[in-house]
N, C-alpha and C positions, 0 to 999 in steps of 0.2 A: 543242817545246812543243805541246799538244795545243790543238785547238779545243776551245772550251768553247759550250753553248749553255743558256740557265735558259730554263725553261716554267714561267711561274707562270699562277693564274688564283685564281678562290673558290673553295670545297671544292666537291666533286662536279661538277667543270666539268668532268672528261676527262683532268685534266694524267698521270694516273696512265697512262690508255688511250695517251695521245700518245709520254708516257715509252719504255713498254714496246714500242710500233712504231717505234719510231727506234732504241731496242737492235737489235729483230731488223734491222731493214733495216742497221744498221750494221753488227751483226758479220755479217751475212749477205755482206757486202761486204769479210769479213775484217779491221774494222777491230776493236784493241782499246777497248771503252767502259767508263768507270765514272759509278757515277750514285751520288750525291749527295740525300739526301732530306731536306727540310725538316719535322717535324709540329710543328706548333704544340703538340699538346696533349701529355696524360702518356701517351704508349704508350711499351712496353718490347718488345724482343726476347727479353725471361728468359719460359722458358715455364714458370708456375706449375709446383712439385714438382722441376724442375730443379737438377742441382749449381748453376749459373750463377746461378739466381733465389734460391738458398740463400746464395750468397755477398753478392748485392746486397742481399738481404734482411739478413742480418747485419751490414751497415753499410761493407761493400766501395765505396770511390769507383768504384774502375773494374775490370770484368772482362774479362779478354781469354782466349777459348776459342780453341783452335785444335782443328782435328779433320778426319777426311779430309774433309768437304764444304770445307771454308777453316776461315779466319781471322776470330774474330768477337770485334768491341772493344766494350761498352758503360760509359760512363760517366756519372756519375748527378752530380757533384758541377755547384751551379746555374750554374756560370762557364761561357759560352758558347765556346769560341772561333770563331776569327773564319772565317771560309768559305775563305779563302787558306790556313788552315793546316790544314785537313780536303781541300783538294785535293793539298797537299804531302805528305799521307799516302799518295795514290794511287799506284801501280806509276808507273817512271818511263817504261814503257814505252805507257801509257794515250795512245790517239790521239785519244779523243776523249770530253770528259766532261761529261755534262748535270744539270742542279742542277734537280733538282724542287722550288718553291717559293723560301724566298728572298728573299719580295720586300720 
């Protein structure tokens, strides 16, 4: 089971800068991390002009891209789920995973 650690704070506090030094110093230590990010607001990963923002744009609940940088899920439909079942999604091999926001 992997340690988990949540860094929440108010917007522009750092939690982002904190995030991304605790990646390096992890995997620098060879550990595997996944992280976990909270936004409150409407941002998307579809880069306008995109197949992927083409398909969400057309009314696709959920798009999942694979390509050689990875694997990338986005789904748009308003039903949250719950944080336990977005770490369940994670490699089961993940040592260690940080949840930005959260709170």
């Amino acid at each position: 089971m992997a340690v988990t650690f949540q860094i929440i704070g108010y917007k522009k506090s750092g939690k982002t800068l904190i995030t991304t030094a605790l990646v390096r110093q992890l995997s620098a230590q060879q550990l595997r991390v996944g992280v976990l990010k909270h936004d409150a607001h409407a941002s998307s990963m579809d880069v306008p002009g995109t197949d992927t923002a083409r398909f969400s744009d057309a009314g696709a609940q959920a798009v999942l891209l694979q390509s050689a940088n990875g694997t990338f899920y986005h789904q748009t439909t308003p039903q949250m789920p719950p944080v336990s079942a977005l770490i369940a999604q994670l490699p089961a091999t993940t040592d260690v995973i940080l949840l930005e926001g959260f709170k």
